[in-house]
C-alpha positions as CSV (number, residue, x, y, z in Angstrom):
1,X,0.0,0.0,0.0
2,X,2.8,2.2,0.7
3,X,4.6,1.6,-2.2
4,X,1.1,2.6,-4.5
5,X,1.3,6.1,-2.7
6,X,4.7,6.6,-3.4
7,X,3.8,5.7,-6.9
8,X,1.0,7.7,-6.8
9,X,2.3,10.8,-5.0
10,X,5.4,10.8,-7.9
11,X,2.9,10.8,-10.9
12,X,0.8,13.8,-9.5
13,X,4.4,15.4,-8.4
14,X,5.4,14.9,-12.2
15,X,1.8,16.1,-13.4
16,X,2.2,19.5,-11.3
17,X,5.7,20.1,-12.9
18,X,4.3,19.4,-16.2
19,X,1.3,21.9,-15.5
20,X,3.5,24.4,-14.1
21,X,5.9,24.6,-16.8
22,X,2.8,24.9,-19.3
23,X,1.8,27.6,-17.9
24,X,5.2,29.3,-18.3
25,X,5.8,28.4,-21.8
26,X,2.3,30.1,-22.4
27,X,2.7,33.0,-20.6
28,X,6.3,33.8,-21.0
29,X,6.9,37.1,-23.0
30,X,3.2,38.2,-22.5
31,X,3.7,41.2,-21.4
32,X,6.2,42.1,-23.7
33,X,4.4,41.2,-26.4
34,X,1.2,43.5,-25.4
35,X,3.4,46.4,-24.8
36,X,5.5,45.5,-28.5
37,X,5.5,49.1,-30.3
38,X,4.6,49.0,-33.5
39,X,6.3,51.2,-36.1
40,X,4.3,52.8,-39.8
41,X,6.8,51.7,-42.7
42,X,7.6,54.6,-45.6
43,X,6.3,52.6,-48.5
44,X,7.8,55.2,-50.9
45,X,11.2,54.6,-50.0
46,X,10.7,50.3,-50.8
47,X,11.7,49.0,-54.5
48,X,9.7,46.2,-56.0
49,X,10.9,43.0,-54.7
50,X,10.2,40.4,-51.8
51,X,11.4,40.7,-48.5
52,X,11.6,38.4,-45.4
53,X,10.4,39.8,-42.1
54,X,11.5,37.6,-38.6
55,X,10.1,38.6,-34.9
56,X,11.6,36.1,-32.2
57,X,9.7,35.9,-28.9
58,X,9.2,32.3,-27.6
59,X,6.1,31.0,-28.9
60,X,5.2,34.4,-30.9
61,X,8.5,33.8,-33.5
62,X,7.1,34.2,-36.7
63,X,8.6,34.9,-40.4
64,X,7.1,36.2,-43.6
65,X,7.5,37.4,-47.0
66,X,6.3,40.4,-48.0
67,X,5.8,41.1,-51.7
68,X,6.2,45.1,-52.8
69,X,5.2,46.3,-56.4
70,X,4.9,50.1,-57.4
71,X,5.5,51.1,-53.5
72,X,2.4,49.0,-52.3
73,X,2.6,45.8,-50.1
74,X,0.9,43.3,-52.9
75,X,1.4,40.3,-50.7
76,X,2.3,38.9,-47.5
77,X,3.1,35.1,-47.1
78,X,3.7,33.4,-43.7
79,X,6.8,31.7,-43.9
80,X,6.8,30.1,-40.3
81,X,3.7,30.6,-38.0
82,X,3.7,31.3,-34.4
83,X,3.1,28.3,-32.0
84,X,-0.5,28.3,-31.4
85,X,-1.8,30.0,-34.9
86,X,-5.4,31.1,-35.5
87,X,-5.3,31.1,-39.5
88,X,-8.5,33.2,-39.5
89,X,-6.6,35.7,-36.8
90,X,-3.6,35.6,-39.1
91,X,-5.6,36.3,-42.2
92,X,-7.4,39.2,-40.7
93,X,-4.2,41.3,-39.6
94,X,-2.3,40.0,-42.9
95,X,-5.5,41.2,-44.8
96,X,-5.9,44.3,-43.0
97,X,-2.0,45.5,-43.9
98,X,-2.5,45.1,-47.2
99,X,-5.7,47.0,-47.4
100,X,-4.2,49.8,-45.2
101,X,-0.8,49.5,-46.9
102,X,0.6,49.9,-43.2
103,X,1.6,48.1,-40.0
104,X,-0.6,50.4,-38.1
105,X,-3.8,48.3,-38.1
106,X,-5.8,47.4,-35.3
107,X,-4.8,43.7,-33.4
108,X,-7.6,41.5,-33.7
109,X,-9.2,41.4,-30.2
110,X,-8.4,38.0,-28.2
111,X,-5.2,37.8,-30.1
112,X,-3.6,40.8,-28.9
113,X,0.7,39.6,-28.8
114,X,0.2,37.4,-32.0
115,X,-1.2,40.1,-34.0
116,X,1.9,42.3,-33.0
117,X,4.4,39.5,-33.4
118,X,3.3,39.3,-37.5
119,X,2.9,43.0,-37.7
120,X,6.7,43.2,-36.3
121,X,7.6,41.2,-38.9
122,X,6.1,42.7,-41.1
123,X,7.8,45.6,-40.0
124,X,11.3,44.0,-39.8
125,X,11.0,43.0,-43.3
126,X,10.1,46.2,-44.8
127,X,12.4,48.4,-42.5
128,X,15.4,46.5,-43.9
C-alpha cells in the first residue's frame, strides 16, 4: 500500500511540474508582447521585390515574406507561424496591412501579442 502512494504521489508530483511549466511556456513574453511598439513603414522609400520579415519571442516567433510592387505591399506570405496560430486571426491582420498599406492596423481582439508578433515582422521585413 505504501509503495502505490509513493507511486501515486510521484505521478501527480510529475503532473504539477508538467502543468507548471505549461503555464510558463504560455505566458512567458506576454507582457512584452502587449506592450510591443509597432512602427508605420515609408512605402515610398521600398523597391519592388520580396522581402523576409522575422520577430523572435518564444512562442510568438514568426517569419514572412512580404511582396512590394509600385511602393504597395501586394502580398504577404507566412513563412513560419507562431506556435499556437489562429489562421483566420492571421488572415485578418495580414488582410488588413495590405488593405491599409501599413503596420498600423488594429490587433484583432483576443489575439492581442500574436497580432503584434506578424505586424513586427512585417515591419522588420520592410524596415530592412
Amino acid at each position: 500500500m505504501k509503495k502505490v502512494m509513493m507511486i501515486i504521489l510521484s505521478i501527480l508530483g510529475v503532473l504539477v511540474l508538467i502543468g507548471a511549466g505549461g503555464v510558463f511556456y504560455i505566458t512567458n513574453g506576454l507582457e512584452a508582447g502587449e506592450n510591443l511598439a509597432i512602427n508605420p513603414v515609408d512605402l515610398t522609400k521600398i523597391e519592388d521585390g520580396t522581402y523576409a520579415g522575422v520577430y523572435q519571442a518564444g512562442r510568438w516567433t514568426n517569419e514572412v515574406a512580404v511582396s512590394v510592387a509600385d511602393h504597395q505591399i501586394s502580398n504577404i506570405d507566412v513563412v513560419k507561424t507562431v506556435t499556437i496560430e489562429s489562421p483566420e486571426m492571421t488572415s485578418t491582420i495580414i488582410n488588413s496591412v495590405i488593405e491599409k498599406q501599413n503596420t498600423t492596423v488594429d490587433t484583432v481582439t483576443g489575439a492581442t501579442v500574436s497580432s503584434k508578433a506578424y505586424l513586427k515582422s512585417i515591419e522588420n521585413a520592410l524596415s530592412q
